[in-house]
C-alpha positions as CSV (number, residue, x, y, z in Angstrom):
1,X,-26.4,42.0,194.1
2,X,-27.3,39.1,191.3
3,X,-27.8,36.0,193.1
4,X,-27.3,32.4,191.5
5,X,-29.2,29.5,192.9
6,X,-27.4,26.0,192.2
7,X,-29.5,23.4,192.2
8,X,-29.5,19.3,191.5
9,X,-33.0,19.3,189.8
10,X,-34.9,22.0,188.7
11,X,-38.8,21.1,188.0
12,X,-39.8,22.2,184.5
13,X,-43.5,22.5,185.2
14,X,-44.3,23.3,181.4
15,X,-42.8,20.2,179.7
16,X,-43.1,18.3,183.6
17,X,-39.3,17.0,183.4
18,X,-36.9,17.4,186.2
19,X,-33.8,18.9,184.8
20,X,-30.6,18.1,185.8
21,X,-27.9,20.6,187.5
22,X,-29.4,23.9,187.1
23,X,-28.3,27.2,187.7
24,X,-30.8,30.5,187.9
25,X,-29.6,33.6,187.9
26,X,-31.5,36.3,189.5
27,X,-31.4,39.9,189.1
28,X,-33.4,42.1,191.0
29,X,-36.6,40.8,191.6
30,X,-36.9,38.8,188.4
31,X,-35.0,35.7,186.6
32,X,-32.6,36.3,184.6
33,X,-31.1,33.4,183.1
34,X,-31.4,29.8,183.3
35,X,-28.2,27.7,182.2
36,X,-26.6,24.1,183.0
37,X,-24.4,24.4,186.5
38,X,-21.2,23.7,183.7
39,X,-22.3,26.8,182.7
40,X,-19.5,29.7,184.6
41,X,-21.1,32.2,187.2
42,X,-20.1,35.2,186.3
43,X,-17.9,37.6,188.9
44,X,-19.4,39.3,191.2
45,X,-23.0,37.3,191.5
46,X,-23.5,35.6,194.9
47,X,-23.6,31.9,194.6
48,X,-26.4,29.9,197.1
49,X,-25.3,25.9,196.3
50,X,-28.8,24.6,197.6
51,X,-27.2,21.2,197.3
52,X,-29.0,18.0,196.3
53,X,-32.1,20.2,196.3
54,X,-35.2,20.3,193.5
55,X,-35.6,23.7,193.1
56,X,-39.3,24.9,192.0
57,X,-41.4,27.4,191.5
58,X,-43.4,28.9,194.3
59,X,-46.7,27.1,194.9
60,X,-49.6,28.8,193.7
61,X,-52.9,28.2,196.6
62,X,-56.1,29.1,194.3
63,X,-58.1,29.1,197.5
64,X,-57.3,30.7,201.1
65,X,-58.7,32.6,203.7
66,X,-55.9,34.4,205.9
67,X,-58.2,36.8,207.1
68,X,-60.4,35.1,210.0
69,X,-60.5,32.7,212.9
70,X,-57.9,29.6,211.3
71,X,-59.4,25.7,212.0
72,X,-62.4,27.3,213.8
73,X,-65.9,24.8,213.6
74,X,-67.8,27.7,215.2
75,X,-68.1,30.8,212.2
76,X,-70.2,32.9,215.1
77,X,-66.6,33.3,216.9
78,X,-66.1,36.2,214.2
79,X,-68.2,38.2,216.0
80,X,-65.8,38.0,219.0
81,X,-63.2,39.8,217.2
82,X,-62.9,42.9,215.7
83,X,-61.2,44.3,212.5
84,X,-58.0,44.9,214.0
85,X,-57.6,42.2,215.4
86,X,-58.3,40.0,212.6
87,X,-55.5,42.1,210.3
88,X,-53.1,41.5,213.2
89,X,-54.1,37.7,213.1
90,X,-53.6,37.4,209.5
91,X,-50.0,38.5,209.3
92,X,-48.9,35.2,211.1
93,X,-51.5,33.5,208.9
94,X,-49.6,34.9,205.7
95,X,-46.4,34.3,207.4
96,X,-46.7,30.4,207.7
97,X,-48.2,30.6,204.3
98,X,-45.2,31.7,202.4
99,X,-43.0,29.8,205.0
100,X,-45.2,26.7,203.8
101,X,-43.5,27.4,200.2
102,X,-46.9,29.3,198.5
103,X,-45.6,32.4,197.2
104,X,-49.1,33.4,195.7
105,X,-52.2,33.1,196.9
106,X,-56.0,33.7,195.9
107,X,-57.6,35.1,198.7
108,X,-61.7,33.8,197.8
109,X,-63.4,35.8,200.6
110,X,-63.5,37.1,204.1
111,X,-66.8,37.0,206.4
112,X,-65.5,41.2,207.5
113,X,-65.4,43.2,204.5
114,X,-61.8,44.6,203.0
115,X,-59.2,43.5,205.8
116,X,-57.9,41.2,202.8
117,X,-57.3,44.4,201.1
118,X,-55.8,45.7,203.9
119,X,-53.7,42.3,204.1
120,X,-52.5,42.1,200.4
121,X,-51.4,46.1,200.6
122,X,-49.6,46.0,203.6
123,X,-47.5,42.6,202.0
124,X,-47.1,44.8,198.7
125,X,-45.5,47.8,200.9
126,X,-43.4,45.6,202.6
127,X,-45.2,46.2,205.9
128,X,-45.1,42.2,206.5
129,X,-44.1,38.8,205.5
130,X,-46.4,37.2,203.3
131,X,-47.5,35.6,199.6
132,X,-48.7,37.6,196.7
133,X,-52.6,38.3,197.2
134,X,-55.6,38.5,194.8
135,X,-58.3,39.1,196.9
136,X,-61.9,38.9,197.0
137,X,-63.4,41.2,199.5
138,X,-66.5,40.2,201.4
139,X,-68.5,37.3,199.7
140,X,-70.9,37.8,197.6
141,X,-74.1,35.9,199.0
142,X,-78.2,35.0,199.4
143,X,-78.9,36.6,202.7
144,X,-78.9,33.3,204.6
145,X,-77.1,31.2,202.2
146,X,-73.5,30.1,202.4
147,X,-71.4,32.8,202.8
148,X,-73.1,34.5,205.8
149,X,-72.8,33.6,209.6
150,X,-75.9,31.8,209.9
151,X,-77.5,29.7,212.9
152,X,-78.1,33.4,214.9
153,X,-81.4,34.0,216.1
154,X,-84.2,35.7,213.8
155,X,-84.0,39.1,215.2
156,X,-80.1,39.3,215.6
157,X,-79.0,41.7,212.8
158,X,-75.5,41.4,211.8
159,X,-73.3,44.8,211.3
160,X,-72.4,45.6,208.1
161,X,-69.1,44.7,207.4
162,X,-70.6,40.7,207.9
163,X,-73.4,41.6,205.1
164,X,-71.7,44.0,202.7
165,X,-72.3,41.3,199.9
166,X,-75.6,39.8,200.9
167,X,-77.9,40.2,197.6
168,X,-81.4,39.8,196.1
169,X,-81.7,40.8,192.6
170,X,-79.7,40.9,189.7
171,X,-79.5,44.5,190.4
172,X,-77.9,43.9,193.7
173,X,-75.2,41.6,192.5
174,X,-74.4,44.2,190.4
175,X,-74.1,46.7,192.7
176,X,-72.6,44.6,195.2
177,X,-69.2,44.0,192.1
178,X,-69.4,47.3,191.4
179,X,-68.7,48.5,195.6
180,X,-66.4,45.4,196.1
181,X,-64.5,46.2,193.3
182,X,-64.1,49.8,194.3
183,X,-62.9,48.8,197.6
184,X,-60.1,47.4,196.5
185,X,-60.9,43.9,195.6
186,X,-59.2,42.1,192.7
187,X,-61.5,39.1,191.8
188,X,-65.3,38.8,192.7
189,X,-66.7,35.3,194.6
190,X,-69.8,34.2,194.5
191,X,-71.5,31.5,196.8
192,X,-73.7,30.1,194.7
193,X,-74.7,27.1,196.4
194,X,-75.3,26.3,200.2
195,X,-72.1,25.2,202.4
196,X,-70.9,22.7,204.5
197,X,-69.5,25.0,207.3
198,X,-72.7,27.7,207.3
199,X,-75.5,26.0,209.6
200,X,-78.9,24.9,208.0
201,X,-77.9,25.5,204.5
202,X,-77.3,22.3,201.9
203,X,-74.3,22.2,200.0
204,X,-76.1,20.9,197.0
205,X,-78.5,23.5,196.8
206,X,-78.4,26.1,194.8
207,X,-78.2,29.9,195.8
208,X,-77.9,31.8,193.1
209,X,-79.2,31.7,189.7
210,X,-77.7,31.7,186.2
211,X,-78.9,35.4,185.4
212,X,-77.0,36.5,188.9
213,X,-73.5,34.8,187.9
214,X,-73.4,36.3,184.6
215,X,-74.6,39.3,185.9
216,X,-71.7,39.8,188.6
217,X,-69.4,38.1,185.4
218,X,-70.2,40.7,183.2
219,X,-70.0,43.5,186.1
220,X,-66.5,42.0,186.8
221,X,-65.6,41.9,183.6
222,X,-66.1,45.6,182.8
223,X,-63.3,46.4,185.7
224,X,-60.9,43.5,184.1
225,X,-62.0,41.5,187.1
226,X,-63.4,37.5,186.8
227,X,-65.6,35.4,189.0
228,X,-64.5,32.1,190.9
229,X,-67.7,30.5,192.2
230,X,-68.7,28.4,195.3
231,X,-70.3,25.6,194.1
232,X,-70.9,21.7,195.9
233,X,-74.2,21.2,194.1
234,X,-74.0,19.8,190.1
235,X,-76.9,22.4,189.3
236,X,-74.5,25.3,190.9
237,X,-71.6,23.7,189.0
238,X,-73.9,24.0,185.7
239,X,-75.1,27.5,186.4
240,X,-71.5,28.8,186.9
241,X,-69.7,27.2,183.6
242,X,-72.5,28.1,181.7
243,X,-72.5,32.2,182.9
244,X,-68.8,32.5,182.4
245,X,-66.9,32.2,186.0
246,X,-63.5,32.0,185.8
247,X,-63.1,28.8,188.5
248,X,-65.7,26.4,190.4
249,X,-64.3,26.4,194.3
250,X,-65.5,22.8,195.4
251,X,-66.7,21.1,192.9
252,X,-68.2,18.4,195.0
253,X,-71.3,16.6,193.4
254,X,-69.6,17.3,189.6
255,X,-71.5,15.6,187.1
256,X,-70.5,14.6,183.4
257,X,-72.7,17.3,182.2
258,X,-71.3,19.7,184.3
259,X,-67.8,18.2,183.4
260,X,-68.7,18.7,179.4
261,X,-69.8,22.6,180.7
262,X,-66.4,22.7,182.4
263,X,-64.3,21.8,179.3
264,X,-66.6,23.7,176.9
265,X,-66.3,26.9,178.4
266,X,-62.4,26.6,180.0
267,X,-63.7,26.5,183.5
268,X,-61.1,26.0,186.1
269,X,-61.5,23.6,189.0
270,X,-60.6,24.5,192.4
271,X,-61.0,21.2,195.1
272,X,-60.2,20.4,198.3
273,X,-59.7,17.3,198.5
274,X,-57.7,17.2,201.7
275,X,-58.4,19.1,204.3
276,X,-61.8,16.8,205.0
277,X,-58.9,14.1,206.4
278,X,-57.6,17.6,208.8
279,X,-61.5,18.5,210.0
280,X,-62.3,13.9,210.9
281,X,-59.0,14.2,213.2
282,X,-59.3,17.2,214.7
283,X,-63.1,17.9,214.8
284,X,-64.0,17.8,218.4
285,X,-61.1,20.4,219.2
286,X,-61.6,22.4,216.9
287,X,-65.7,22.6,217.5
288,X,-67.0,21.1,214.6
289,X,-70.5,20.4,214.9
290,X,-72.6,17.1,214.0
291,X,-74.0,18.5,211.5
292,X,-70.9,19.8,209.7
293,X,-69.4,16.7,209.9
294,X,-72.1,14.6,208.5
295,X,-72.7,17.8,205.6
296,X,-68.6,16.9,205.4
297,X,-68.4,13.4,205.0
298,X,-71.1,13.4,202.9
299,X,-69.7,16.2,200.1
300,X,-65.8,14.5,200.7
301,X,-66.7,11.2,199.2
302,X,-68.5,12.7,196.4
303,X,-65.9,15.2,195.8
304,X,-63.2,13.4,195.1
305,X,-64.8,10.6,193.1
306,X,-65.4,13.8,190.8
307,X,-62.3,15.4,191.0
308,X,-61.3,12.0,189.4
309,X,-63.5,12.5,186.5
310,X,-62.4,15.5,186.2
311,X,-59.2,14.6,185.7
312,X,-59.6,12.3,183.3
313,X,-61.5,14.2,181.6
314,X,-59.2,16.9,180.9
315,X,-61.2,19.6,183.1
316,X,-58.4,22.5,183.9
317,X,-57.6,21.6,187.7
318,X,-55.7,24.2,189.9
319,X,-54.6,24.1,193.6
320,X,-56.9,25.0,195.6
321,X,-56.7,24.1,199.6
322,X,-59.7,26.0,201.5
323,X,-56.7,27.0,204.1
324,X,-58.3,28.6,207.1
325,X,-60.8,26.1,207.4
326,X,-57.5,24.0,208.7
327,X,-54.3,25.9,210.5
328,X,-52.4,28.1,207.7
329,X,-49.0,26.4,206.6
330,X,-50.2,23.0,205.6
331,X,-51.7,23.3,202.3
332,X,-48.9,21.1,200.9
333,X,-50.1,17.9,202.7
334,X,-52.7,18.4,199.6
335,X,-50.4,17.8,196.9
336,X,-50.5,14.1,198.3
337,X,-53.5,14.0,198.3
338,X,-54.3,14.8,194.7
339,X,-52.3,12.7,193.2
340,X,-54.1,9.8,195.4
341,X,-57.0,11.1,193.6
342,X,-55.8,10.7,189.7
343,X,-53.2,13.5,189.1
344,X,-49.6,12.0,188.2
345,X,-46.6,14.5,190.5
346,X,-46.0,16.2,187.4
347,X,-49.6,17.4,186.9
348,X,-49.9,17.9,190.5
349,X,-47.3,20.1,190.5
350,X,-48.0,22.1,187.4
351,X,-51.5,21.9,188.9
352,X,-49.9,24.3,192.2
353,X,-47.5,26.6,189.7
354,X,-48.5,27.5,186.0
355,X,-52.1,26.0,185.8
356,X,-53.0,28.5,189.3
357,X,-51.0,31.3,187.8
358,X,-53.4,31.0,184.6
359,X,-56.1,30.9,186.5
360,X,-54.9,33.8,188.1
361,X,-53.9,35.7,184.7
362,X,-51.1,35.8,186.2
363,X,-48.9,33.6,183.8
364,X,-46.5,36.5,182.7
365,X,-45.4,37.0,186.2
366,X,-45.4,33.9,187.8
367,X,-45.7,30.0,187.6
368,X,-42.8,28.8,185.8
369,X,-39.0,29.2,186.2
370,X,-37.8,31.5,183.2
371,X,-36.1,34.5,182.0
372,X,-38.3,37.9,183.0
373,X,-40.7,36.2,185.3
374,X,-40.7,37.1,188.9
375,X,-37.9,35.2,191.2
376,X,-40.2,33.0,193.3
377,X,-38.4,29.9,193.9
378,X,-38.9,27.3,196.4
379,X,-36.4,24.4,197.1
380,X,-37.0,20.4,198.9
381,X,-34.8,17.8,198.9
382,X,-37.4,15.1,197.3
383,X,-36.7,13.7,194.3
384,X,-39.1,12.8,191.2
385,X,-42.9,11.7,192.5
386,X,-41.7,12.3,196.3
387,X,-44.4,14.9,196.5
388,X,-44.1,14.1,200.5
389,X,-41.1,16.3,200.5
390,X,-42.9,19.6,199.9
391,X,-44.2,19.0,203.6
392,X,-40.2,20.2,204.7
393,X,-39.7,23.6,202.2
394,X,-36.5,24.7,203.4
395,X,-35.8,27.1,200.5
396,X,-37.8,30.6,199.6
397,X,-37.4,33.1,197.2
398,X,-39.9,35.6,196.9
399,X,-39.3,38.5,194.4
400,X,-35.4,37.7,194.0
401,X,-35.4,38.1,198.4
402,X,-34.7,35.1,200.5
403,X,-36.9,34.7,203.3
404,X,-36.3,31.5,204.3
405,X,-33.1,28.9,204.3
406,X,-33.3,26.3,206.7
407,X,-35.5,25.0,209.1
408,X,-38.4,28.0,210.4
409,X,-39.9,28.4,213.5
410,X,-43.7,26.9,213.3
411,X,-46.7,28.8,214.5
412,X,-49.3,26.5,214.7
413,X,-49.4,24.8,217.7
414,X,-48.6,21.6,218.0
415,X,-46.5,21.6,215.0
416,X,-42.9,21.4,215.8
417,X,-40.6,24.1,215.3
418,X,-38.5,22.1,213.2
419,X,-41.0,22.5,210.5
420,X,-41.0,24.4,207.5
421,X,-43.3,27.2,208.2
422,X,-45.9,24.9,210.0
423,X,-45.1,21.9,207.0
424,X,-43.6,19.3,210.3
């Protein structure tokens, strides 16, 4: 049955108005029309009035981790758990995601190689609840650089699902595309610089080299894949622009040469510029480390003084939340946060829909609300700038099916269950 959503405001992220009294009609999985509400439903279609309601598209999250221990300061505890259990995990972690109003997600790694894949089929099937996936498969990494579980003792070898991507060589990296890729993978990441959350390594430094990124981008490239790149350090930053990746994850110590290298070459950013303020509150529970923390504080303030410049300068900024390193279902608290740090709500917003689905290649499907794109819709009862309202998503549409309307029951604990999808 056609359904038609009635709505008071429906946000235009491509010219950034808020329209007045919208109708969408949806057929199948897909939009079908877009008219005035004056406009007459035709007989037959089942009308959902969502009220006083700014009806959206579904929030795009450029960078997640569903698969994995969630708001965890201790990356050894992966060791504790096996595949299975992880996959099981992350269907309540994909659950509170699209609950949380993010209908499609880039997945940017996972420390266990391919349960992602497994993840984004079993969604796809209709198995379980969850956002549209591009995933990344196992990171792509130095040996003990940034995306490995590091802090172990020197003769402590890990098994191989936590080292499927480690590399040396150009050689390797290509290797390592080629076998990611033909696990299943949609997108290649790269760590190319150390991390805050992987003990002993600097964020600034730099892990890989040029030839290695254009190596895995030109790999990639041959399978219609792309490259989004962990970078904190400016020389990282440089090294990624420069060989091609699609996105920089991070972005911390930006520079205005790496800014110039950004715009030059189309690079997206991806920044987290929130869930630093999530880690300072909830550190000691959660097991943070003194380290971490100062590696944290010290990559937060530089961060978003860049993300500023960036900004400003133009630089193509998508959402991008790092959910998993916080509970899964709060990424909208970041939408806030961004515009704190220079984006007006209507870029903000764009910034989480059509900017992510570009990033994604993915701007056919979803993004924007319009005739033959995919009927992801989202609905909050804010009104223009009131970006604090997308922390209550009480309406979702995914693929023309309602799966949410009215309040949901939260999983994360010590979020009430009042919430929408963990957003209290």
């Amino acid at each position: 049955m056609a359904i038609a959503l009635r709505c008071a405001r429906l946000a235009d992220v491509v010219s950034g108005e808020l329209l007045p009294d919208r109708t969408v009609l949806v057929e199948g999985e897909r939009i079908c029309q877009v008219w005035p509400s004056s406009v007459r439903v035709p007989d037959g279609v089942r009308i959902v009035d969502l009220g006083e309601s700014t009806l959206c598209p579904g929030l795009i999250d450029l960078h997640t981790h569903l698969v994995g221990i969630a708001a965890c300061g201790d990356p050894v505890q992966e060791l504790r758990q096996s595949a299975a259990r992880q996959a099981f995990e992350s269907i309540t972690h994909a659950r509170d995601t699209l609950f949380a109003g993010f209908t499609t997600v880039r997945d940017v790694g996972t420390f266990r190689a391919f349960v992602d894949v497994a993840l984004r089929d079993a969604i796809d099937e209709g198995i379980v609840q969850g956002p549209r996936m591009a995933v990344a498969g196992p990171y792509i990494t130095v040996s003990s650089g940034g995306g490995m579980i590091t802090g172990l003792a020197h003769d402590i070898e890990l098994p191989r699902d936590f080292r499927f991507g480690s590399v040396r060589g150009v050689d390797d990296v290509r290797e390592r595309v080629r076998e990611i890729l033909h696990g299943g993978a949609d997108l290649i990441k790269l760590i190319g610089t150390g991390a805050v959350m992987a003990a002993g390594t600097v964020p600034g430094a730099p892990e890989l080299t040029e030839a290695q990124i254009r190596a895995a981008v030109e790999e990639a490239a041959h399978y219609g894949a792309y490259v989004a790149v962990h970078a904190h350090g400016a020389e990282g930053i440089k090294r990624a622009a420069r060989a091609g990746a699609r996105s920089v994850e991070h972005g911390c110590y930006l520079d205005d040469e790496g800014i110039e290298l950004m715009l030059e070459h189309g690079t997206y950013l991806s920044a987290d510029v929130w869930w630093s303020d999530w880690l300072e509150d909830h550190a000691d529970v959660a097991g943070f480390d003194a380290e971490t923390r100062a590696k944290n504080q010290e990559a937060t303030e530089a961060q978003r003084s860049a993300f500023a410049k960036a900004v400003r300068a133009g630089v193509k900024v998508g959402f991008g939340s790092d959910a998993g390193a916080f509970p899964h279902g709060l990424q909208t608290r970041q939408l806030a946060a961004m515009q704190a740090y220079g984006m007006t709500p209507a870029q903000v917003l764009r910034a989480a829909t059509l900017t992510g689905a570009e990033c994604m290649g993915w701007e056919d499907e979803v993004g924007s609300v319009a005739p033959g794109k995919m009927a992801d819709l989202i609905a909050v009862s804010g009104t223009e700038g009131d970006l604090s309202a997308f922390t209550d998503v009480r309406f979702v549409m995914k693929g023309g099916q309602i799966v949410k309307n009215g309040p949901g029951g939260s999983r994360i604990p010590g979020i009430p269950a009042s919430g929408a999808g963990g957003n209290g």
